[in-house]
C-alpha positions in Angstrom: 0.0 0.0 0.0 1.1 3.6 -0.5 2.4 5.9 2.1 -0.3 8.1 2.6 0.3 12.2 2.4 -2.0 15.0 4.1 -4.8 16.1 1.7 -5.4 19.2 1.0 -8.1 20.0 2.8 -6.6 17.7 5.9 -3.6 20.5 5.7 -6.0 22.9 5.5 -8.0 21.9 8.4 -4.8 21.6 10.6 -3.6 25.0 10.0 -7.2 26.0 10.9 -6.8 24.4 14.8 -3.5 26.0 14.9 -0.1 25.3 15.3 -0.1 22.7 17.7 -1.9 20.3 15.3 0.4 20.8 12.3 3.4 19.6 14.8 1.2 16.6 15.5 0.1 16.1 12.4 3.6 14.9 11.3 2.6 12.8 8.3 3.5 9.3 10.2 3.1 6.1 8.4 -0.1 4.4 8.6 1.3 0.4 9.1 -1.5 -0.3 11.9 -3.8 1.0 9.3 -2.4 -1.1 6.6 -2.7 -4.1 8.9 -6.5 -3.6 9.5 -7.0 -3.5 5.8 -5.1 -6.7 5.1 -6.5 -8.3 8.4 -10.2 -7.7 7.0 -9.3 -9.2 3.9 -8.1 -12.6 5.5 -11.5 -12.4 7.1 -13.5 -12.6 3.9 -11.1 -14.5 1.8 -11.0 -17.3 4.1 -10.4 -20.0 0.9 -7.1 -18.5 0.3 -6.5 -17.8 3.9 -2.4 -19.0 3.5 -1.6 -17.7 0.7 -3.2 -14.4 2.2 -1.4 -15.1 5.2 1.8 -15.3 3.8 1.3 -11.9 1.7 0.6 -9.9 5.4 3.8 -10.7 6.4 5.7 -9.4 3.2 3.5 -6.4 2.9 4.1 -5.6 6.3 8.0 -5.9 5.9 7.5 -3.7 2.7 5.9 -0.9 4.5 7.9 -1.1 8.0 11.5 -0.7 5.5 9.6 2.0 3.2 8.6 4.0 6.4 11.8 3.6 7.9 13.0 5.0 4.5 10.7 7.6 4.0 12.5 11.3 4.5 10.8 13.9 6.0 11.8 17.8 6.1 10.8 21.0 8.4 9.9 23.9 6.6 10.1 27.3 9.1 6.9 28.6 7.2 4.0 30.8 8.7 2.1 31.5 5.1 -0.8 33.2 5.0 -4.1 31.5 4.3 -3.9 32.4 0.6 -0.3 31.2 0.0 -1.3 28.3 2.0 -4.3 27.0 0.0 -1.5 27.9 -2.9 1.2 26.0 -1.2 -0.9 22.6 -0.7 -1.1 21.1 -4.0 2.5 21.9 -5.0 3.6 20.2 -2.0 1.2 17.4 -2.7 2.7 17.7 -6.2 6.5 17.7 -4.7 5.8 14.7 -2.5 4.5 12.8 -5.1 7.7 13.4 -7.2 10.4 13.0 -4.9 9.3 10.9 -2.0 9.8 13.7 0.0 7.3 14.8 3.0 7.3 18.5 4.1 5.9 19.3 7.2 5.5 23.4 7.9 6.2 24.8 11.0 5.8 28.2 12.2 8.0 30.2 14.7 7.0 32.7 16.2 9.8 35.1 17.6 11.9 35.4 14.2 15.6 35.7 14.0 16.1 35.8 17.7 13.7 32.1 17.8 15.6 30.9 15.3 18.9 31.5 16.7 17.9 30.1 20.0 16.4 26.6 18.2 19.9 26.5 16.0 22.3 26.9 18.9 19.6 24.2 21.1 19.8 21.5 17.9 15.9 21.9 17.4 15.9 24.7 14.1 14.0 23.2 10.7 16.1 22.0 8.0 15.1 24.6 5.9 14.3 28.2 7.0 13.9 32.0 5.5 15.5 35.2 6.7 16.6 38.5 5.0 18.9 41.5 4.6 21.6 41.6 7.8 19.8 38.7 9.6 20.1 36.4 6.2 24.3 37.4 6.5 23.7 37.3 10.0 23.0 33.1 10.0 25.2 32.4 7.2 28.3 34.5 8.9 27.7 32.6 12.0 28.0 29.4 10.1 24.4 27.9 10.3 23.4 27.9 6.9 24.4 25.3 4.7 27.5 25.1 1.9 25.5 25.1 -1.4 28.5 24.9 -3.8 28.7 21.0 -4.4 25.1 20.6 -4.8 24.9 23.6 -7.2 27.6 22.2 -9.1 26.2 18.9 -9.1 22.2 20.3 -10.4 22.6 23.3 -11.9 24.7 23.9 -15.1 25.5 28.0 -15.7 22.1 28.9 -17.7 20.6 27.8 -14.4 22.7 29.8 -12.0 22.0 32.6 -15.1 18.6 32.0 -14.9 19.2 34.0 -11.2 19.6 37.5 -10.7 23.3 38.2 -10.3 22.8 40.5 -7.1 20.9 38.3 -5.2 23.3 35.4 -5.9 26.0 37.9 -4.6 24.0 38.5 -1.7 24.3 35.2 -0.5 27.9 34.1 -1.3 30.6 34.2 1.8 33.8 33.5 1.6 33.5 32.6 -2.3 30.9 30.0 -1.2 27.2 30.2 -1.9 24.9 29.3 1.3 21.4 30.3 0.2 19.0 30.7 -2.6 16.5 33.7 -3.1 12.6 33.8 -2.4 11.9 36.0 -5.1 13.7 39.5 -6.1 11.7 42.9 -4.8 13.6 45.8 -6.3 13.5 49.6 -5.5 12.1 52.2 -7.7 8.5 53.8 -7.3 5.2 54.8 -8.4 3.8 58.6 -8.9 0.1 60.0 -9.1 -0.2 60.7 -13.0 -3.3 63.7 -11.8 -1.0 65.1 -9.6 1.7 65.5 -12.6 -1.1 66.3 -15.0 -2.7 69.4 -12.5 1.0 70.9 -12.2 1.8 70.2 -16.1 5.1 67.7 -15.6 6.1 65.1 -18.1 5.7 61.8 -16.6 9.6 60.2 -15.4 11.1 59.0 -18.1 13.0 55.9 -17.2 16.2 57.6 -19.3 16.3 61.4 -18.1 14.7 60.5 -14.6 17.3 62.5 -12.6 17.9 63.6 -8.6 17.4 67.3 -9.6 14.6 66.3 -12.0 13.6 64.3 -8.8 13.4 67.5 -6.5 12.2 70.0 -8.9 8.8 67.9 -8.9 8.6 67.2 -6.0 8.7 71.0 -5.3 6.1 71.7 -7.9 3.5 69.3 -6.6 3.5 70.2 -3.0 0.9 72.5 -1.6 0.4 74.5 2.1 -2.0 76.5 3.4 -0.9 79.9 4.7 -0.4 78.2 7.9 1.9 75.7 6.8 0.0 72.7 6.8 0.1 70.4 3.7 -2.6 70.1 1.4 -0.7 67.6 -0.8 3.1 66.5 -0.8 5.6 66.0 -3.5 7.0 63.3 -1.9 5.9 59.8 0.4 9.5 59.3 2.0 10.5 56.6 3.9 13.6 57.1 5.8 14.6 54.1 6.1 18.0 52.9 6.7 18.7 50.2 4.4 16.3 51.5 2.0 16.0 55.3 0.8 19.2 56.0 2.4 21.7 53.7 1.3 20.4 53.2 -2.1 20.7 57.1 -2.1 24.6 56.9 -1.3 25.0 54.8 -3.8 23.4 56.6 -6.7 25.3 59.5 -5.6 28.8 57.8 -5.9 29.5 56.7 -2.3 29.9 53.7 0.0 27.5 52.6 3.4 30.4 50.2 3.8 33.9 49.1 1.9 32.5 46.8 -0.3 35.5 44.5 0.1 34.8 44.7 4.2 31.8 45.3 5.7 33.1 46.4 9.3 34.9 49.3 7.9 32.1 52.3 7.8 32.2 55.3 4.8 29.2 56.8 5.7 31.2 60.0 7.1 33.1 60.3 3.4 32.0 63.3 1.5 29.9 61.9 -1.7 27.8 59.7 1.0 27.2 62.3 3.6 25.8 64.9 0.6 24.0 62.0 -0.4 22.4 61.8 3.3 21.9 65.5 3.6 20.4 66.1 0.2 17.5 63.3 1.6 17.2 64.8 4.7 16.5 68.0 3.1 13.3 66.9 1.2 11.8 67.3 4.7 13.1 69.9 6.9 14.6 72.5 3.9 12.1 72.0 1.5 9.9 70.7 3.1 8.3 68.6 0.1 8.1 65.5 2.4 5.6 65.8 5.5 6.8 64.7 8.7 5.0 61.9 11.0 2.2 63.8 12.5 1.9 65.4 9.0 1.6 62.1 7.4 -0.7 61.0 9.7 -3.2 64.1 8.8 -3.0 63.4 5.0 -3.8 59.8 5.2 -6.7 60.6 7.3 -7.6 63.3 4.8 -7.0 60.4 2.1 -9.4 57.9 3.4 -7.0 55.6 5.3 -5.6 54.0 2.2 -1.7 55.1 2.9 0.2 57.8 2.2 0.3 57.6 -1.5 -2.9 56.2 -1.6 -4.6 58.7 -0.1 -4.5 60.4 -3.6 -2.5 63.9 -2.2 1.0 62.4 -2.9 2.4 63.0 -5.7 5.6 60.3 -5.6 7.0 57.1 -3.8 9.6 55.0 -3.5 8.8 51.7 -3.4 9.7 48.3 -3.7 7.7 45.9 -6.3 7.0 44.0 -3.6 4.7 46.9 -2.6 3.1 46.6 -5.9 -0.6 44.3 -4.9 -1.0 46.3 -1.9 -1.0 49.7 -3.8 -3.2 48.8 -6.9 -5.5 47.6 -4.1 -5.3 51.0 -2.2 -5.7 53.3 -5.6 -8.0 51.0 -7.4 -9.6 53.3 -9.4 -9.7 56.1 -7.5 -7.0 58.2 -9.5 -3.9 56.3 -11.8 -0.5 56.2 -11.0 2.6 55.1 -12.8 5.6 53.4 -12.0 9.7 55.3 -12.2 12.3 54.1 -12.0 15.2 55.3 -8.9 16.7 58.2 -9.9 20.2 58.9 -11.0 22.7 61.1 -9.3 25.2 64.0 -10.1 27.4 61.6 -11.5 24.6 60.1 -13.6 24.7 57.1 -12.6 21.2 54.6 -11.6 21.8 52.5 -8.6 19.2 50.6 -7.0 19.3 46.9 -4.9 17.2 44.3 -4.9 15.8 42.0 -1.9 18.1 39.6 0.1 15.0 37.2 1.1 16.3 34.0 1.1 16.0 30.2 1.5 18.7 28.6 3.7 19.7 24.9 4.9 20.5 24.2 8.5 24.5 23.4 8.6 23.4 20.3 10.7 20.6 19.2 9.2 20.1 15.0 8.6 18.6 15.1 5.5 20.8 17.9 3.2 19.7 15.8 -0.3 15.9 15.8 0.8 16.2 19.6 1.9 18.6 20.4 -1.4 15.7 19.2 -3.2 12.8 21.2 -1.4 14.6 24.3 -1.7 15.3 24.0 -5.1 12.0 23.5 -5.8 10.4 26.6 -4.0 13.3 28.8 -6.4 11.7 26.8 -9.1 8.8 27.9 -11.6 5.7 26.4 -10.1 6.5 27.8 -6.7 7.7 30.6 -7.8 4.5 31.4 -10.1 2.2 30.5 -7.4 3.8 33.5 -5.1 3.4 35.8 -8.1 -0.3 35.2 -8.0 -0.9 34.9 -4.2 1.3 37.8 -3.3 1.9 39.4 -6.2 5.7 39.1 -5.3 8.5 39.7 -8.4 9.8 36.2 -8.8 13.3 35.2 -8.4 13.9 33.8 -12.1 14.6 35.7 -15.0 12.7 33.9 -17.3 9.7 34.5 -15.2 10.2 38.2 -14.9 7.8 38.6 -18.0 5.1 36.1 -16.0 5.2 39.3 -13.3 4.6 41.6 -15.2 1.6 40.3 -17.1 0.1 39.6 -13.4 0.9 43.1 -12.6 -0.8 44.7 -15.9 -3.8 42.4 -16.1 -4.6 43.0 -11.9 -4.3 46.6 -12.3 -6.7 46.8 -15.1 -8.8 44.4 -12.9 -9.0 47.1 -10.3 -9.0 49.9 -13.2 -9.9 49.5 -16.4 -7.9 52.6 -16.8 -4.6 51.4 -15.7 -1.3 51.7 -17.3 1.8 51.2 -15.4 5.4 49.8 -16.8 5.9 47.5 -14.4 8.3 46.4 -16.6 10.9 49.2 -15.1 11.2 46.8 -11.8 12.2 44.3 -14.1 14.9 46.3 -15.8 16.6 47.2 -12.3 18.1 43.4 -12.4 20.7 45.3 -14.7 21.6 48.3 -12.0 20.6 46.6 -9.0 23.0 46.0 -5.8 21.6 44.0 -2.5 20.6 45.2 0.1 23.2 47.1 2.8 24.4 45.3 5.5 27.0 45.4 8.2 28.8 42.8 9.6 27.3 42.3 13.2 24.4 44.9 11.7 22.3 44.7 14.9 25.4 46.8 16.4 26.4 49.3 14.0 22.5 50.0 14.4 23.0 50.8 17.6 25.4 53.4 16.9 23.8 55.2 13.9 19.9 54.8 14.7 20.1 57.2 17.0 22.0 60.0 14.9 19.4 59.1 11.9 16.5 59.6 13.8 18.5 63.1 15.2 18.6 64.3 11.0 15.7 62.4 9.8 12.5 62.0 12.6 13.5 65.2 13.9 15.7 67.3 12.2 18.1 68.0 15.3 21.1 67.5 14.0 22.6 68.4 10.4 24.3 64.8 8.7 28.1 66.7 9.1 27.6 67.8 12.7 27.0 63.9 14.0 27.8 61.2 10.9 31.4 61.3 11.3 31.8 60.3 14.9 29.1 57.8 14.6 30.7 56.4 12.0 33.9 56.2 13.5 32.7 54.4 16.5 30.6 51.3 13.5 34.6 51.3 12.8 36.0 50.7 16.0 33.6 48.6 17.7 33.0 46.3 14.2 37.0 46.3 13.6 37.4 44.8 17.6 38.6 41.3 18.0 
């Protein structure tokens, strides 16, 4: 008799009770039922009752060594209810292929939960993390060497098939350790009415420019007498390893040497300019509103976010942002999508997500995993995430795939729609991953504070306080 896998709507039922059934709910073999089957057949066969006799005992052998066989691996999962009904039949599909049982498990807790259930021998065989927490796990050695089982699957239109800045993102030491969930890359989206009312071009994804950049976002902000904004240029997010590092890099400079991740440059000259010229958007020119401020136009909007209250005229944003804001705009006004724009140099810097797909270093099953993980980089995985999340996959030759989603749900929401979501696509070719310092958490430390000082509340200009601070990332990353 087969092995018997969880159905679909067993899974489904199991993730319904909660956690605590899905750990149960381990997939186990079913010999006791298989001996009840064969049991009741002695019973009615009773002519044949030796022969039948004789055929118990081999079956049972056949499924006691097939069990004993049978490879099961953890999966640190938590998907939602969509990307779970998603999730079911390709795992049913995967199982049936391979052999392979996956059973999901959620932690609660994230990096810090992880850490503590690798360092106690309990962590999944295969988990996710991203950005400085994805370096974080592989630095500390508890991700897995890829290389030999890349070299053994994959030939080089496979490995080309990825996109080079994500691969980079997980290589240490010359080695690879982990494979990508999908690839979000920077660039944004602007309100095309906005533009229109204050008679701007659209962003051409040639000329789009950090002047260019300004000099709208000037021209579509509007305050009463009082001060107060009746629309902004700009939705900025300050956020570290987001606008302000991809920033320094369009502008010419460095977060960190590239070649060594403890040594700091945010206090050199090209990446401090970089950092003020942000930090003006909201307390020189004030084109950017600040958190009460953005709190009053999203009220004023409806509740549907900053840019989606429809009195923004710009925003930086990820495509991974991409479902959630055709959803918010629907047909309430049309938007576009831009690319990042270019600094004085000219040059068009942007990164792409480090969300990835790791092995546990000591797991007992590195084949059964190998396999699992290549499958969720694969197509049919990586197709169902497109639909269910609307998430840029991690393949090239998918990248079309994405953006046909993106068009057709758009003109779902709005017949009127009509975005180039293909510009997301064409940031695989300027793309960098994302910023991260070695032992991040603490170079954090150091600089959050000074960031909030120029950014949250516009204490402190970036020359008065970035230097020191980034001395001290130096000294304290640089420490034995």
């Amino acid at each position: 008799m087969q092995d018997k896998k969880l159905s679909r709507r067993t899974l489904l039922q199991m993730f319904g009770v909660g956690t605590a059934a899905v750990a149960m709910a381990a997939c186990q073999p079913k010999v006791v039922e298989v001996e009840k089957i064969v049991k009741e057949t002695v019973e009615v066969e009773k002519e044949v009752e030796k022969v039948v006799k004789e055929t118990v005992v081999v079956t049972e052998e056949k499924v006691v060594e097939k069990a004993a066989e049978q490879v099961e691996i953890r999966f640190l999962s938590d998907p939602s209810p969509a990307e779970l009904k998603g999730a079911v039949p390709l795992m049913d599909a995967f199982q049936d292929a391979t052999g392979i049982r996956v059973r999901l498990e959620p932690l609660p807790g994230g990096l810090e939960k992880l850490l503590a259930s690798l360092a106690a021998g309990t962590a999944p065989d295969v988990f996710g993390e991203w950005g400085p927490g994805m370096r974080n796990l592989i630095e500390k050695g508890q991700c897995l060497n890829l290389d030999d089982l890349v070299s053994r699957d994959f030939d080089e239109s496979e490995m080309d098939d990825f996109v080079p800045s994500q691969i980079q993102a997980a290589t240490f030491d010359g080695s690879l350790y982990a494979m990508p969930q999908y690839c979000g890359i920077w660039a944004g989206f602007y309100n095309k009415r906005i533009l229109d009312e204050a008679g701007l071009p659209y962003p051409d994804k040639i000329d789009w420019t950090y002047d260019t950049y300004l000099d709208y976002a000037i021209k579509t902000t509007k305050r009463d007498a009082n001060g107060r904004p009746l629309q902004l240029g700009v939705d900025a997010w300050f956020g570290f390893e987001f606008t302000i590092s991809t920033n320094i890099w369009t502008w010419g400079g460095e977060v960190h040497d590239p070649a060594d991740n403890r040594i700091c440059k945010l206090g050199e000259e090209k990446a401090m300019e970089a950092m003020q010229w942000l930090a003006d958007f909201r307390w020189k020119h004030k084109v950017a509103g600040t958190v009460s401020e953005n709190d009053a136009i999203n009220n004023a909007g409806g509740g549907n976010g900053l840019f989606g209250s429809d009195l923004v005229a710009m925003k930086p944003e990820g495509s991974w942002g991409t479902k959630g804001f055709i959803e918010a705009a629907a047909d309430r006004f049309d938007w576009g999508v831009m690319p990042h724009h270019s600094g004085p140099d000219g040059d068009r810097v942007t990164f792409s997500t480090t969300d990835t797909w790791m092995i546990n270093a000591k797991t007992a099953q590195p084949d059964a995993a190998w396999e699992w993980l290549k499958y969720i980089t694969g197509p049919d995985y990586q197709k169902m995430r497109i639909e269910v999340n609307g998430l840029q996959p991690c393949r090239r030759s998918l990248a079309q795939a994405w953006v046909d989603w993106a068009t057709a749900y758009a003109k779902e929401k709005n017949p009127n729609a009509d975005q180039d979501f293909g510009i997301f696509v064409e940031g695989f070719d300027y793309c960098r991953p994302m910023v991260y310092f070695s032992r991040h958490t603490d170079a954090k430390e150091i600089l959050n504070p000074v960031i909030d000082q120029i950014y949250t509340t516009g204490e402190a200009q970036v020359k008065d306080v970035i230097p020191d601070a980034c001395a001290k990332v130096t000294e304290i990353l640089t420490k034995a």
